[in-house]
C-alpha positions as CSV (number, residue, x, y, z in Angstrom):
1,X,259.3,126.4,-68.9
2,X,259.9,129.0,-71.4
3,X,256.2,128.4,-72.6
4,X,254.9,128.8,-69.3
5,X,256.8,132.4,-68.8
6,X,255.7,133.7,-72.5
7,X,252.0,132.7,-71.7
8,X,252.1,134.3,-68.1
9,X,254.0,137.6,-69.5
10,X,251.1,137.8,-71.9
11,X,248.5,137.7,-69.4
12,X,250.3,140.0,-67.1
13,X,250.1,142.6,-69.5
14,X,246.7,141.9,-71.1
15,X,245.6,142.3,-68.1
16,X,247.2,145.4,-67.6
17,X,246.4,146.7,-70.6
18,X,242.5,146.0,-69.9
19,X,242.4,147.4,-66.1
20,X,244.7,150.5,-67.4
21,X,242.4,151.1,-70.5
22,X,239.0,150.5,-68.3
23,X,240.6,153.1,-65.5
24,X,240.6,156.0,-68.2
25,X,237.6,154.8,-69.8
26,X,234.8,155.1,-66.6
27,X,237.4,158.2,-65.7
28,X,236.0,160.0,-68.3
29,X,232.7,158.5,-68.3
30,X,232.1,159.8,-64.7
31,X,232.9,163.2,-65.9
32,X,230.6,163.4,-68.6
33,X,227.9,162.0,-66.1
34,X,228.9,164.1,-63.8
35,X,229.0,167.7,-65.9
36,X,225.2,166.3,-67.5
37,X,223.8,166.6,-63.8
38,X,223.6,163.7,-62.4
39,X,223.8,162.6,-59.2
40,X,227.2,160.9,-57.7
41,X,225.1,157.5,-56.9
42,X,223.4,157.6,-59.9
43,X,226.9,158.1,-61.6
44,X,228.2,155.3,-59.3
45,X,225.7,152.8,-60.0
46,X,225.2,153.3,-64.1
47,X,228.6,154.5,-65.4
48,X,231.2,154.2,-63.1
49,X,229.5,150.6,-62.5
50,X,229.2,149.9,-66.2
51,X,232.8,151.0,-67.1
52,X,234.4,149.5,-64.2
53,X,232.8,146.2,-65.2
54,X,234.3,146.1,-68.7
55,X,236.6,144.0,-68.3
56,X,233.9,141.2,-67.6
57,X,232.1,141.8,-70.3
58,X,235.0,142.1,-72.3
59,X,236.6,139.2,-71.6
60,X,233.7,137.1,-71.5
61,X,232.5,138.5,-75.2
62,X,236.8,136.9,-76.1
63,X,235.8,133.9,-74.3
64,X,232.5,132.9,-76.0
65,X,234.1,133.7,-79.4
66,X,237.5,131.0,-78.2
67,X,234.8,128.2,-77.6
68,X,235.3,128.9,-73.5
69,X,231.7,129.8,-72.4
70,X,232.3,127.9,-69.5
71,X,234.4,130.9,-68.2
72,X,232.0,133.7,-68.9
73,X,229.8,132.4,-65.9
74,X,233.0,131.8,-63.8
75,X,233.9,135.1,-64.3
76,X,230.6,137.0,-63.4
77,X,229.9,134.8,-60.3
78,X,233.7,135.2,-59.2
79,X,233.5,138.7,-59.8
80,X,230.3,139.4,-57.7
81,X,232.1,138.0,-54.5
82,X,235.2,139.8,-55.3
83,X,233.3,143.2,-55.7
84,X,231.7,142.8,-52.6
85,X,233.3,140.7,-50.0
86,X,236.7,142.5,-50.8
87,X,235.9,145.6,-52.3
88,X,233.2,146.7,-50.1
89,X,235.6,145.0,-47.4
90,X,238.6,147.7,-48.4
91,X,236.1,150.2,-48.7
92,X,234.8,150.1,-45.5
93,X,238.0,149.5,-43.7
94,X,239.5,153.0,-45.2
95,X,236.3,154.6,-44.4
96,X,234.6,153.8,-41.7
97,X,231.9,153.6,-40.8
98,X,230.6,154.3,-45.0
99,X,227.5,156.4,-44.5
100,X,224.6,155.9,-46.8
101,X,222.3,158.6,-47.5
102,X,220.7,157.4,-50.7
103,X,217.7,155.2,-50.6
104,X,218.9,151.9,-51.4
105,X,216.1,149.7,-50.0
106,X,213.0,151.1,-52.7
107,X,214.9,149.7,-55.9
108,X,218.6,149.2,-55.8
109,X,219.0,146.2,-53.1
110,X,216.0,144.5,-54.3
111,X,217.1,144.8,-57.8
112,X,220.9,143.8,-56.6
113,X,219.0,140.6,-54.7
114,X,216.8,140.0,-57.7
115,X,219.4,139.7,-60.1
116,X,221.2,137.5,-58.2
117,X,218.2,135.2,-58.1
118,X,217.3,135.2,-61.2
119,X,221.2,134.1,-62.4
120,X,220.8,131.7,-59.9
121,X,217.7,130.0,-61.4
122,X,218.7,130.7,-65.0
123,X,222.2,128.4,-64.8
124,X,221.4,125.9,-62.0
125,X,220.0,123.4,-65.3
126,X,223.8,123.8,-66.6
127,X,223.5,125.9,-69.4
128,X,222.1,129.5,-69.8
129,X,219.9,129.5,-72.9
130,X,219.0,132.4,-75.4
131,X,215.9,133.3,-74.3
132,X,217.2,133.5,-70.6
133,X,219.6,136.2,-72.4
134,X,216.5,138.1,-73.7
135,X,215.0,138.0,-70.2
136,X,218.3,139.1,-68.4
137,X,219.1,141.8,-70.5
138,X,215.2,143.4,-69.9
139,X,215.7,143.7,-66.8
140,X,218.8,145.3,-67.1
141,X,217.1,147.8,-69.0
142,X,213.8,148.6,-67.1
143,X,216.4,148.9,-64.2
144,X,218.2,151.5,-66.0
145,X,215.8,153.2,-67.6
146,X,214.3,154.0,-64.2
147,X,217.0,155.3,-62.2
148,X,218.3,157.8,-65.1
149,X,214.8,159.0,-64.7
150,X,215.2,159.7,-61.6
151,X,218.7,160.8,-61.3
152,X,219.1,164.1,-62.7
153,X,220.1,166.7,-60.3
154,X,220.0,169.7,-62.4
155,X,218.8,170.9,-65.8
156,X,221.2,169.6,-68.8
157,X,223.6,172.2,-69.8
158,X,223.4,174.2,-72.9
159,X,226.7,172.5,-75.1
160,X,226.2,174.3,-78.1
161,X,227.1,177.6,-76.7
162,X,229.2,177.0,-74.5
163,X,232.7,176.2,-76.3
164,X,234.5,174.8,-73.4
165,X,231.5,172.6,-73.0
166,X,231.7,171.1,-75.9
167,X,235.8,170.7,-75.9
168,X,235.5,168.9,-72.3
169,X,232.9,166.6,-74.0
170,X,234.5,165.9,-77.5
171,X,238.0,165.1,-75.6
172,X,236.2,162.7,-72.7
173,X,234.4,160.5,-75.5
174,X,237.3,160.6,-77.6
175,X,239.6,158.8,-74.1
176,X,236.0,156.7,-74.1
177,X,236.5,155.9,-77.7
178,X,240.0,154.8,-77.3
179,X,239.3,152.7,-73.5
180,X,237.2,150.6,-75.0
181,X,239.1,150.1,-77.7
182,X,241.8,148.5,-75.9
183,X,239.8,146.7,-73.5
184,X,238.6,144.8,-75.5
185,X,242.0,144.0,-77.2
186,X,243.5,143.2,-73.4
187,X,240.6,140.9,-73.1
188,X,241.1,138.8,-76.0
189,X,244.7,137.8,-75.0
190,X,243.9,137.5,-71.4
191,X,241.6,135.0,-72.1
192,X,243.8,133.1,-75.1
193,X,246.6,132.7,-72.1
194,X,244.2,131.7,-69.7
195,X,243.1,129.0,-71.7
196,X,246.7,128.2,-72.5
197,X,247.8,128.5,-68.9
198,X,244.8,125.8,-67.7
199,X,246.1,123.5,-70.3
200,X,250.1,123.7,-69.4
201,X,249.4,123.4,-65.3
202,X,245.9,121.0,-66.2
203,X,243.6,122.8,-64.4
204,X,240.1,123.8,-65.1
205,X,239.7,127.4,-67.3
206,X,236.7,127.9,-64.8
207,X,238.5,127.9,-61.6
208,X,241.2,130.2,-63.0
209,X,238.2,132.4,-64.0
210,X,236.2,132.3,-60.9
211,X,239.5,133.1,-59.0
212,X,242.2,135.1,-61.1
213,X,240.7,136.0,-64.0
214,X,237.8,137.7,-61.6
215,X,240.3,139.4,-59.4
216,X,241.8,140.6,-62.2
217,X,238.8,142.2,-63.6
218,X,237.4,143.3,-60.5
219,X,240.5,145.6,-60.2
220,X,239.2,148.8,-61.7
221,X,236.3,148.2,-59.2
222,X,239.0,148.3,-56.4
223,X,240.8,150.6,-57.4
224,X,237.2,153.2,-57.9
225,X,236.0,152.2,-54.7
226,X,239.5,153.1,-52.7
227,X,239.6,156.3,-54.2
228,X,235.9,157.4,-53.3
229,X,236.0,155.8,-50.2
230,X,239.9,158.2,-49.5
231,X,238.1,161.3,-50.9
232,X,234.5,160.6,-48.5
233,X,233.0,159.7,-51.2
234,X,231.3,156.4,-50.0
235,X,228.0,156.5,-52.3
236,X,230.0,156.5,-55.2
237,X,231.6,153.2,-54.0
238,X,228.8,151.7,-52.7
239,X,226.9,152.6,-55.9
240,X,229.6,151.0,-58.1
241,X,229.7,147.7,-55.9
242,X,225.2,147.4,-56.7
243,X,225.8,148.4,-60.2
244,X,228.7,146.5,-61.2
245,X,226.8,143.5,-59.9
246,X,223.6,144.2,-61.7
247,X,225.4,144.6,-64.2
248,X,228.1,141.2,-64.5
249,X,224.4,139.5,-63.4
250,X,222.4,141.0,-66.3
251,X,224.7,142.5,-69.2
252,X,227.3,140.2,-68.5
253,X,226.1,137.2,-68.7
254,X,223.2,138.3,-71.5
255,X,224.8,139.6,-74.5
256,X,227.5,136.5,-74.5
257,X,223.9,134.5,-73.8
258,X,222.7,136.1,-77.2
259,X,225.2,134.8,-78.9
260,X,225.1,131.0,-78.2
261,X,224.0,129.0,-75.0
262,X,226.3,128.8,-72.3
263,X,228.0,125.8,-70.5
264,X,228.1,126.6,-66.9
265,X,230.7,124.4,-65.3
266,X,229.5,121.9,-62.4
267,X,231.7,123.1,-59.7
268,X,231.2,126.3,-60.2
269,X,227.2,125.3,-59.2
270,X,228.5,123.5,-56.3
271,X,231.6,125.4,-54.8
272,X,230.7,129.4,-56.0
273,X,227.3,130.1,-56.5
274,X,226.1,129.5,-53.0
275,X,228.6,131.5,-52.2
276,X,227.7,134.2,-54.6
277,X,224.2,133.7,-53.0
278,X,225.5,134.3,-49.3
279,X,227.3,137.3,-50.3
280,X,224.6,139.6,-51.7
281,X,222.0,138.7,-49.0
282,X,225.1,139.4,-46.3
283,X,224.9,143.0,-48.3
284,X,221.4,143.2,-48.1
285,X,221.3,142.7,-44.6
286,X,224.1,144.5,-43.3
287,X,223.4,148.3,-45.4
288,X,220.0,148.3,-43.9
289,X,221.0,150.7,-41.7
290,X,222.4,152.4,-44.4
291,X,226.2,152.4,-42.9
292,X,229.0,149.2,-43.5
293,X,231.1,149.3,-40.2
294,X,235.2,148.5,-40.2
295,X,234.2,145.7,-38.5
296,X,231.6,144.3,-41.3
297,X,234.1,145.2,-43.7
298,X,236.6,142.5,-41.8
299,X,234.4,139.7,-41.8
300,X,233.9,140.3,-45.7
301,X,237.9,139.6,-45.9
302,X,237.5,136.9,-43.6
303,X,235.1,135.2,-46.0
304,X,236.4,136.1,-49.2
305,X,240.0,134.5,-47.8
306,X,238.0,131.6,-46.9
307,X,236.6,131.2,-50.6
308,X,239.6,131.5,-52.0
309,X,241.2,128.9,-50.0
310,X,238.6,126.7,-50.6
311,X,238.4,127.0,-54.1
312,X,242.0,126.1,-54.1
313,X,241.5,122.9,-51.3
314,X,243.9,125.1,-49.1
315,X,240.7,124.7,-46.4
C-alpha cells in the first residue's frame, strides 16, 4: 500500500511539474512570436502548438530511453482525441459559436487529415520503423516551413536598438530555457511511475498512456485553449488543437522513431486508432464552415466519455 501511495505521489507531481513548466514555457514562447510579428494562428498553430505539446514529446523521449516504446504511440494517439474531442469540446462550449476567419481548408485541415493518415499507415504493421521517422519528421518540416512563410504580419523589429526589446527577449528565452528544462525532468518520472503503477495494479503501460498519461499531457493544451477561447480568442485555440496534432502525429512520434523502432501495442490498433481516425475527419467536417457550434462541442464530450469508458470496459 505504501508502494502504491509513493509511486502515485511521484506521478502527481511529475506531472505537475511538467504541465507547470510547459505553461511558462509556450507563455513565453507566444510572446516572442507574438512581439516578432506574427500572426495569432500562426502563433497558435507553430509555438503555442509546439510548446503545449511538450509534454508528449517529452515523455515519450523518457519512455523510449526506459525500454517502454510501446507508450510513446499510446500517448500521441490518446492525446490527439483528447486535444480534440475534449479540448475543442470545452472550447466551443465557453465560446460559442468559435468563429474562424483563417483559411484552414488550403493547407492546415489537409495537413491535420494527412498526418493522421500517414500515422495510421506507418503503425498498422505493429512497429514504426526508422525510415518512417525520417518520412514523418519531413513533413513536419515542409509544413512548417510553409506557414512561417506565410505568417508574418509585419516587418521584424529592430532588437539591437531598441533596449527594452532586447530585455523582453533575453528574459522570455531565459523562462524558455528553464521550461524545458524541467519538462523534461517531470517527464522522466512520470513515465518511471507509470511503468511502476502498470506493474503494481497489472495493467497494460499502453492503456494508462492512451488514457491518463494523455490527459495529463494534454493539459497545457486545455488549459491554452480555455484561456483563448475566455478572452475571444478562438483562432488561437483552434490553431493550437491542428498544430498540436501535427505535431504529436509528426515530431512526436518521429524523433523517438529516430532513435530505435517502435512497438505499437495491439489494442491500441484495435480500440484507439479508429477512433483517433473518427475524430479528425469529425474536425474536418464540422470547421468547414469555419465555426464549431456549443452543440458540436457536446457531441465531442459525448464521444470522448464514450472512449474512455470503453477503453476501461465501463461500456
Amino acid at each position: 500500500m505504501l508502494e502504491i501511495l509513493i509511486w502515485v505521489a511521484v506521478f502527481v507531481i511529475s506531472l505537475a511539474v511538467l504541465i507547470a513548466a510547459s505553461d511558462f514555457f509556450t507563455e513565453s514562447a507566444g510572446k516572442i512570436g507574438l512581439f516578432l510579428g506574427f500572426s495569432p494562428f500562426i502563433v497558435g498553430v507553430t509555438i503555442v502548438a509546439i510548446g503545449t505539446s511538450l509534454p508528449e514529446l517529452a515523455s515519450s523521449l523518457a519512455a523510449v530511453y526506459q525500454g517502454s516504446s510501446e507508450i510513446v504511440a499510446s500517448n500521441v494517439i490518446g492525446s490527439n482525441i483528447a486535444n480534440i474531442f475534449l479540448i475543442i469540446g470545452v472550447a466551443s462550449v465557453i465560446s460559442s459559436p468559435m468563429k474562424i476567419t483563417y483559411n484552414l481548408i488550403h493547407v492546415d485541415l489537409p495537413m491535420l487529415v494527412g498526418s493522421a493518415m500517414l500515422l495510421y499507415f506507418t503503425i498498422s504493421d505493429d512497429i514504426f520503423s526508422t525510415g518512417e521517422a525520417i518520412l514523418c519528421l519531413l513533413g513536419f518540416v515542409i509544413y512548417l516551413v510553409y506557414i512561417i512563410r506565410g505568417g508574418r504580419v509585419e516587418s521584424e523589429t529592430e532588437l539591437s536598438s531598441n533596449s527594452n526589446s532586447r530585455r523582453f527577449l533575453t528574459r522570455h528565452i531565459l523562462i524558455v530555457v528553464l521550461g524545458a528544462l524541467f519538462i523534461f525532468v517531470g517527464a522522466n518520472y512520470t513515465v518511471e511511475s507509470i511503468i511502476k503503477l502498470s506493474e503494481i495494479f497489472g495493467l497494460g503501460t499502453s492503456i494508462i498512456a492512451v488514457s491518463v498519461v494523455a490527459l495529463g499531457t494534454s493539459l497545457p493544451e486545455l488549459a491554452v485553449t480555455i484561456s483563448a477561447a475566455r478572452k475571444g480568442d478562438p483562432e488561437i485555440a483552434i490553431g493550437n488543437v491542428v498544430g498540436s496534432n501535427i505535431f504529436n502525429s509528426l515530431i512526436v512520434m518521429g524523433i523517438p522513431g529516430l532513435i530505435k523502432s517502435l512497438d505499437i501495442p495491439d489494442d491500441i490498433l484495435v480500440n484507439a486508432l479508429p477512433v483517433m481516425m473518427g475524430a479528425t475527419l469529425l474536425f474536418f467536417f464540422v470547421t468547414q464552415d469555419k465555426q464549431v457550434t456549443q452543440w458540436e462541442g457536446w457531441l465531442f464530450f459525448v464521444l470522448y466519455a464514450w472512449f474512455v469508458g470503453h477503453l476501461f470496459g465501463l461500456l
